[in-house]
N, C-alpha and C positions, 0 to 999 in steps of 0.2 A: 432449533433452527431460527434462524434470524431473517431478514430481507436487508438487503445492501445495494446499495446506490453510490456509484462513484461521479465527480465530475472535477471540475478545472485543469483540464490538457489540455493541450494547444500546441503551437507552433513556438517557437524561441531559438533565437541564436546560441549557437556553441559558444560557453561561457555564464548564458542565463541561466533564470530562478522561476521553477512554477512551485504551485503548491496547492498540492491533490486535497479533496474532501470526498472521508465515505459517510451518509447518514445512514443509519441503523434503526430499525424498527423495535418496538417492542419495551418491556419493564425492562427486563433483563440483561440489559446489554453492557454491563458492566462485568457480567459472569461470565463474558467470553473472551478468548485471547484474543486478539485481531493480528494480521500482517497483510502484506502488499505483497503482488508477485507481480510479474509483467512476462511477456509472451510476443516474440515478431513471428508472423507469418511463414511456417515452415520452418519453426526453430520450438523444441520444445520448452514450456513455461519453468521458468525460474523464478526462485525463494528472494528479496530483496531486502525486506524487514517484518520485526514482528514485536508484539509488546503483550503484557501480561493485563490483566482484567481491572487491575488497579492502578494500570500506568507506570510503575515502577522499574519495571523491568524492560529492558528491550535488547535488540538482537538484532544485527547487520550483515548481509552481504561482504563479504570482504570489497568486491568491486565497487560498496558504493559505501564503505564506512569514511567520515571527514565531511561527505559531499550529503548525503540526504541523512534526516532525521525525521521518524516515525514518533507521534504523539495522539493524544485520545482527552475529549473533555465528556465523563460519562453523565454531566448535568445535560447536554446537549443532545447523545447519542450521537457523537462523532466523533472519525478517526482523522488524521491527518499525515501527507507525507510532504514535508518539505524538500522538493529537491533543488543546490545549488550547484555549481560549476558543472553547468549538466554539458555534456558529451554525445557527438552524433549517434556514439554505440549504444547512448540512453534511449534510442526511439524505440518504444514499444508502446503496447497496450498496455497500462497497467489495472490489477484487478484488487479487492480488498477483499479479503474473506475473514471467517472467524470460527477459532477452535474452540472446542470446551476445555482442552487444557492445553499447556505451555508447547508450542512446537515451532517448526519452520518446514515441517515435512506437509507436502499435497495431500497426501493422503486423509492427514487429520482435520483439517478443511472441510465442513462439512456443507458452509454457507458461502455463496459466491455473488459476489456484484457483474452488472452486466460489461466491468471495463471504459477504461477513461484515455482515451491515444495521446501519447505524447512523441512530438515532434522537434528532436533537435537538427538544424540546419548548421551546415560550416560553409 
């Protein structure tokens, strides 16, 4: 298990750019996958991106492939989501979690940040 901390959300117009940071506690935190999900209020939470323990790997949402990119620097113990041409349907919470091995499923999610609100306005 890890501890996870998300922040930089906010508000931004239809068309703008944020870009999410989760820090990560611990040595280890290169030995866990990581991905991003997000979740609106009365909608159940959804897979967005995910990357593998060495960065090499990653893995998109069809809804948000082009437009966001998921990165990790494990000198730091941080994950990153860059999101661009974001979309009013982009507002949610978004959360960062981290598996012991390769997934996109909840289930294997074992470690959960407390969510980071992002607000797109049209």
């Amino acid at each position: 298990q890890v501890q996870l901390v998300e922040s930089g959300g906010g508000l931004v117009q239809a068309g703008g750019s944020l870009r999410l940071s989760c820090a990560a506690s611990g040595r280890t935190f290169s030995t866990y996958n990581m991905a991003w999900f997000r979740q609106v209020p009365g909608k159940e939470r959804e897979f967005v991106a995910a990357i593998s323990g060495g960065g090499v790997w990653t893995h998109y949402a069809d809804s948000v492939k082009g437009r966001f990119t998921i990165s990790r620097d494990n000198a730091k113990n941080m994950v990153y989501l860059q999101l661009n041409s974001l979309k009013p349907e982009d507002t949610a919470v978004y959360y960062c979690a981290a598996s012991p091995r390769i997934s996109w499923s909840q289930a294997d999610f074992g470690s959960w940040g407390q969510g980071t609100q992002v607000t797109v306005s049209s």
